[in-house]
N, C-alpha and C positions, 0 to 999 in steps of 0.2 A: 504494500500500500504506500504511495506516494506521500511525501506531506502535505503537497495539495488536497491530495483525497483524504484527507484524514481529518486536516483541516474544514473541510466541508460536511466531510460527515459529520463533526463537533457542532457545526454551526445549525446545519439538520437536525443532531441534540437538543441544542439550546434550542430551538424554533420549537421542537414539539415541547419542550418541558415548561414553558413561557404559554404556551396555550391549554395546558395540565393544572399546572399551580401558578397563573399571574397573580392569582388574588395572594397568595401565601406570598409569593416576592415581595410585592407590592406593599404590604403592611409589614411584613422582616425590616425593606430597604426604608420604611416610612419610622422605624423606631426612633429610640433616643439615641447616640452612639457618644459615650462619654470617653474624650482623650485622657483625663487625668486618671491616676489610681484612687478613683474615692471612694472612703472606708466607713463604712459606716456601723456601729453598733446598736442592734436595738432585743434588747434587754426585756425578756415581760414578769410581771408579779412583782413588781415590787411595791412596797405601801408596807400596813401594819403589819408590824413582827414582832419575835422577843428581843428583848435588850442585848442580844451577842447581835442581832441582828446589825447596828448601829456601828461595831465595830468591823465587822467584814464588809458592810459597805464603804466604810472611811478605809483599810484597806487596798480596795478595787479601784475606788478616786486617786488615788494617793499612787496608784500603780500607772492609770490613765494619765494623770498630771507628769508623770516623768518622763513620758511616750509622746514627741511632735512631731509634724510634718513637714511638708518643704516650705511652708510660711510661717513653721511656729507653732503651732496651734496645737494645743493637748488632746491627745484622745478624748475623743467624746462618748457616751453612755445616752441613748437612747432609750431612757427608763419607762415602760410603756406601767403605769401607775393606776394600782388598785386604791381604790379610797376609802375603805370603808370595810369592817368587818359585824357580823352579827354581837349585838351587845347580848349575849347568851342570858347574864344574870338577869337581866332587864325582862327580856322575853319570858323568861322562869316567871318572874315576880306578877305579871301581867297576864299569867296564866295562857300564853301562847296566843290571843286574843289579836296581836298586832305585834311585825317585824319592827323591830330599831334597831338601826344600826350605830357603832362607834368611832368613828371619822378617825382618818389619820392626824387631824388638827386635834382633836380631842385628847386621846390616849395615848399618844405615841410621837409628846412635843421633841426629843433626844433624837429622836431617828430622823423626824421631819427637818430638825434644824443640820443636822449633817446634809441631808437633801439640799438646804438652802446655800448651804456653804460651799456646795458642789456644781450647783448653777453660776455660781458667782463667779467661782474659780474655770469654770470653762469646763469640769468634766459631765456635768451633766445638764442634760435637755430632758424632763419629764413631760412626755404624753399622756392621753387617755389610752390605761387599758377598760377599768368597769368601775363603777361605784363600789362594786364588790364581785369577787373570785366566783359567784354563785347565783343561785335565784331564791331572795331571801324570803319574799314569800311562798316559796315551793318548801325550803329548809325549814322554814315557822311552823308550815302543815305537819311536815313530819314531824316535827317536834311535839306535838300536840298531841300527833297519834302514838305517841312513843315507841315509833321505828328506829329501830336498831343502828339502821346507817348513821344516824346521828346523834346516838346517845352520848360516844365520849364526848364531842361537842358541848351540847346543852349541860354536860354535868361538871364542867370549867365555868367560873367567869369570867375568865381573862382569857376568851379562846381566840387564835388567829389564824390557825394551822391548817386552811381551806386544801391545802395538799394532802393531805391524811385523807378527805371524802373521797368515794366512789369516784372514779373519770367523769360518771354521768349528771352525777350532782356538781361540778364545777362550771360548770357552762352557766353561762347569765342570759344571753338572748334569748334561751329556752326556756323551759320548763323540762327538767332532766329528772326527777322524781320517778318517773318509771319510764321504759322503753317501749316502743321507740316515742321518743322526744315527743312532746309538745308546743307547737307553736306558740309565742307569745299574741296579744292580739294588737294594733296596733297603738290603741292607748296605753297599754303596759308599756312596748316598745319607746316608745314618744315618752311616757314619766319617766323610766331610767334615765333616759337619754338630756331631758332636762336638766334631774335632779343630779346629774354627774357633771355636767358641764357648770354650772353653778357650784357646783363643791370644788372641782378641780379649780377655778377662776377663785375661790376663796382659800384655798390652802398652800395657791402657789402663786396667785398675783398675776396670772399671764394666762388668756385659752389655751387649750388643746388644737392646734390644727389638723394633727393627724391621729389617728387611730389602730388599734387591731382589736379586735375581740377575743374575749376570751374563751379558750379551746377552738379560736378557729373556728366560731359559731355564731353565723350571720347572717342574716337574709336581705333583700331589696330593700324591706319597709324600714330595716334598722339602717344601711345606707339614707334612706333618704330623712329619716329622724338625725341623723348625723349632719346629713347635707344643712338641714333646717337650722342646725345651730354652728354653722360655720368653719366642721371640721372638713376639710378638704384632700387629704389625702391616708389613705385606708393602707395601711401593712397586712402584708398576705405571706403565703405560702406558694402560691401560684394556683390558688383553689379558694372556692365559696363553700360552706356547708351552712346549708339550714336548721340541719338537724341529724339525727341518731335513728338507725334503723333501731327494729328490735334485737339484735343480738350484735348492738352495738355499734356498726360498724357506720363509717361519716359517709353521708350522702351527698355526692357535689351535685348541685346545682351551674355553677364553673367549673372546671377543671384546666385550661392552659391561661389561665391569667399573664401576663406581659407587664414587666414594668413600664410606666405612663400610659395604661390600656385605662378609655375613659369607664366610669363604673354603668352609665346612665340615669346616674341620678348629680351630676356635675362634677363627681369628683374623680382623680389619678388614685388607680392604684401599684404601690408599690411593690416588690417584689423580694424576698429572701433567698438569698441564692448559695451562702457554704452559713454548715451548721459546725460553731463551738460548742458540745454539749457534753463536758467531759465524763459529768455525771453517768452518760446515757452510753459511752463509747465511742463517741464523736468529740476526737482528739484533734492536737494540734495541726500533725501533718496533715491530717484526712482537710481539716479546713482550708489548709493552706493550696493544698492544692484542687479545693473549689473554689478559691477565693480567685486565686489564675488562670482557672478556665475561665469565670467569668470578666475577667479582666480582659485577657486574650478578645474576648469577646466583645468590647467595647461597654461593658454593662457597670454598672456604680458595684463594688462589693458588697454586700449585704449579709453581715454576718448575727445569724440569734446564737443569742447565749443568755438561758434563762435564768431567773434569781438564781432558783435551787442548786446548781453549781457551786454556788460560794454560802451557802446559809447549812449546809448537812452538817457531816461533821469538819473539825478543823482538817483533818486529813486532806479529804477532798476537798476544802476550798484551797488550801495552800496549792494544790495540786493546778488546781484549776488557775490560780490566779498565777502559777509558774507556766503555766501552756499557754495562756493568756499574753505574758510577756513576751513568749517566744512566737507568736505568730505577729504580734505586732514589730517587733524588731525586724523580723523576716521582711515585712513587707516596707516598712521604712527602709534599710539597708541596700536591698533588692533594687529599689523605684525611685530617681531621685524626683517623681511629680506626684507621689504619697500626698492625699487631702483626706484629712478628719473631715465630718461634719455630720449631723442631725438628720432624722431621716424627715423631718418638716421642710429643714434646709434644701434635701433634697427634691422635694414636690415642688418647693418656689424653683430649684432650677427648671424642674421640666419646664414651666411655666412659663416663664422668663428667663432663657439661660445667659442673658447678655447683663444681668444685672449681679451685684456682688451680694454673696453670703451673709444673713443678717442671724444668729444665734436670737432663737425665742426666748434664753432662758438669760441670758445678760447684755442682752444687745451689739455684741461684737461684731462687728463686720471684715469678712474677707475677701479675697478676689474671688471671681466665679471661677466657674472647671474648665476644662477646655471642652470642644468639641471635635471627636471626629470628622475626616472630610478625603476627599480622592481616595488614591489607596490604599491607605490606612484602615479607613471605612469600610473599603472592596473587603478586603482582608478580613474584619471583623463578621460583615456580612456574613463571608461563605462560611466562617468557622459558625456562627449562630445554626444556620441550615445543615451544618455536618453535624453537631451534637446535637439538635431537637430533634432531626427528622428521619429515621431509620429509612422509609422507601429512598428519599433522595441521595442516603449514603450508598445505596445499592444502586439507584441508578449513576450514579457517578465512576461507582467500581465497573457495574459492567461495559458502559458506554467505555470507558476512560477518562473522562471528565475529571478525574483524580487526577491525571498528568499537569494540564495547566490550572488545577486546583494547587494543588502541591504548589507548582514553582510562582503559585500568587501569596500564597500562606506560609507554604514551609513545611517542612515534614514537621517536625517538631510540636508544632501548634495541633495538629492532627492528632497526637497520641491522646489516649484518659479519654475514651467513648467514649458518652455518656446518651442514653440513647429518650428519647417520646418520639412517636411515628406521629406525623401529621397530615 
């Protein structure tokens, strides 16, 4: 075969694959494509604790404040911020009659002042994760009926420890009391959604713009109860769930979410893309090297690492806050255009990416990201479409499309498959 005729047959490739998937090209090449390495940490559960809790968060500040970038700039912590836990004693007293809750402003001024000190100082940006870990009138019920799920609970007054319930009782947009899940109805939806945004706005002096729900349990109506009070950009998994079959398992409603993919109700959602979760088995290196596939890729890093990492026992949090060190150095040392920044930070770039970095939580400002463009871009592109797309990775192998794939990318960039067919 000539290289004319190979060349043509490539171009006969490309013509049928362009009339197969233009619409997948077409919103691929229409994404966001970020030139800088930016790193973003977003952190969920944090809010009411025990009193060690205060110390392992000052800690983790104190680890991120030692960690900058190529402008300076401290790691930042992403604290997606529970507010609020069941006042168990209260509920006792009141004979189950009515949920009250005990605010992070209330019980738990030690922990919240290290919060405050950690805004100030640059390592932390708290968002909304729930008014509470739970569904407190679903919790109240049980309580009342003296089911078991929740007796060690109600038999504390000082409980906080929403980790300890059932997976299915921790969900707050639901109603998780039995399976499969109950939907909230939209005036439930809409008072959470109030009564948290008004708390968060009094306990910490600054909205909420972005959000995640907790267990990754959301629906439309709570999107647009969100939209209503001005939260703008929603943290995911790359997946929607509304709720819980009967034998547990998450039912997506979404399943390929895209960072800056619009919600339909006005807002950007964001996207998680390598998991710190030492606790779980998702260690250093494992992060490290999803945090550079999606780098490679043109994408903001996006790393979760949940409280529970650092609050078990001291073992494990040292543990954790030593891998923690070691994937941030990695990438500072690695990258000399390393950018910290807030995952709120990040929705204003989608938005606006030509305007500079404004911190929600002390008003700092820094230069914006860059942007990919020409072949830099190209390059980004095709590695996007070789790690999401399993048919396209086969049509490229058999066609050979892999040849001037490669000598656009690079072998290199091609290793660590990681595969969704689309």
């Amino acid at each position: 075969m000539t290289l004319i005729t190979l060349l043509l047959f490539w171009l006969l490739c490309l013509l049928l694959l362009w009339g197969w998937k233009s619409a997948l090209l077409r919103k691929t090449w229409g994404e966001p494509y970020v030139g800088s390495l930016a790193v973003l940490l977003e952190s969920d559960d944090w809010g009411p604790g025990g009193e060690f809790h205060q110390t392992r968060f000052e800690a983790l500040s104190a680890l991120l404040l030692r960690h900058t970038d190529s402008q300076g700039r401290p790691a930042v912590l992403t604290a997606d911020m529970v507010l609020s836990v069941p006042d168990t004693q209260a509920i006792r007293s009141n004979g189950y009659a009515e949920p009250i809750r005990c605010y992070l402003d209330q019980g738990y001024q030690p922990l919240l002042h290290s919060f405050k000190d950690a805004m100030q100082n640059g390592t932390l940006v708290p968002q909304l994760h729930g008014i509470e870990h739970l569904n407190l009138s679903a919790l109240t019920r049980l309580g009342a009926n003296n089911d078991a799920r929740v007796s060690a609970a109600f038999n504390e007054d000082d409980w906080w420890d929403w980790e300890t319930l059932d997976s299915p009782l921790q969900g707050h947009y639901v109603d998780g009391s039995a399976l499969p899940t109950t939907p909230l109805t939209i005036e439930q939806t809409r008072t959470l959604v109030q009564d948290a945004v008004d708390a968060f706005q009094r306990i910490f002096g600054i909205p909420s713009i972005s959000t995640v729900a907790p267990c990754y349990l959301w629906d439309e109506q709570t999107e647009q109860a969100w939209a209503a009070h001005g939260i703008r950009y929603i943290q995911t998994a790359g997946y929607r769930c509304p709720g819980r079959s009967g034998d547990g398992t998450y039912q997506q409603d979404l399943s390929e979410i895209r960072v800056g993919d619009d919600s339909g109700s006005g807002q950007l959602y964001l996207l998680r893309n390598a998991m710190y979760e030492p606790v779980d088995g998702r260690k250093a290196d494992g992060c490290l090297v999803q945090a550079m596939r999606a780098y490679r890729q043109g994408l903001p890093v996006v790393i979760s690492t949940h409280r529970y990492n650092y609050t078990r026992s001291e073992t494990e949090c040292n543990d954790s806050l030593q891998g923690l060190d070691q994937v941030l150095t990695q990438l500072e040392s690695n990258h000399g255009n390393c950018r910290y920044l807030s995952s709120a930070e990040l929705g204003g770039w989608l938005e606006t990416p030509e305007q500079s970095l404004t911190s929600p939580a002390n008003q700092s400002t820094w230069p914006t990201l860059k942007r990919l463009s020409g072949l830099s871009k190209l390059r980004a592109f095709l590695l996007r479409l070789w790690y999401r797309h399993a048919k396209l990775r086969v049509v490229a192998i058999v066609t050979g499309l892999i040849i001037p794939g490669v000598l656009v990318i690079g072998t290199d960039k091609l290793l660590g498959v990681q595969t969704r067919d689309g």
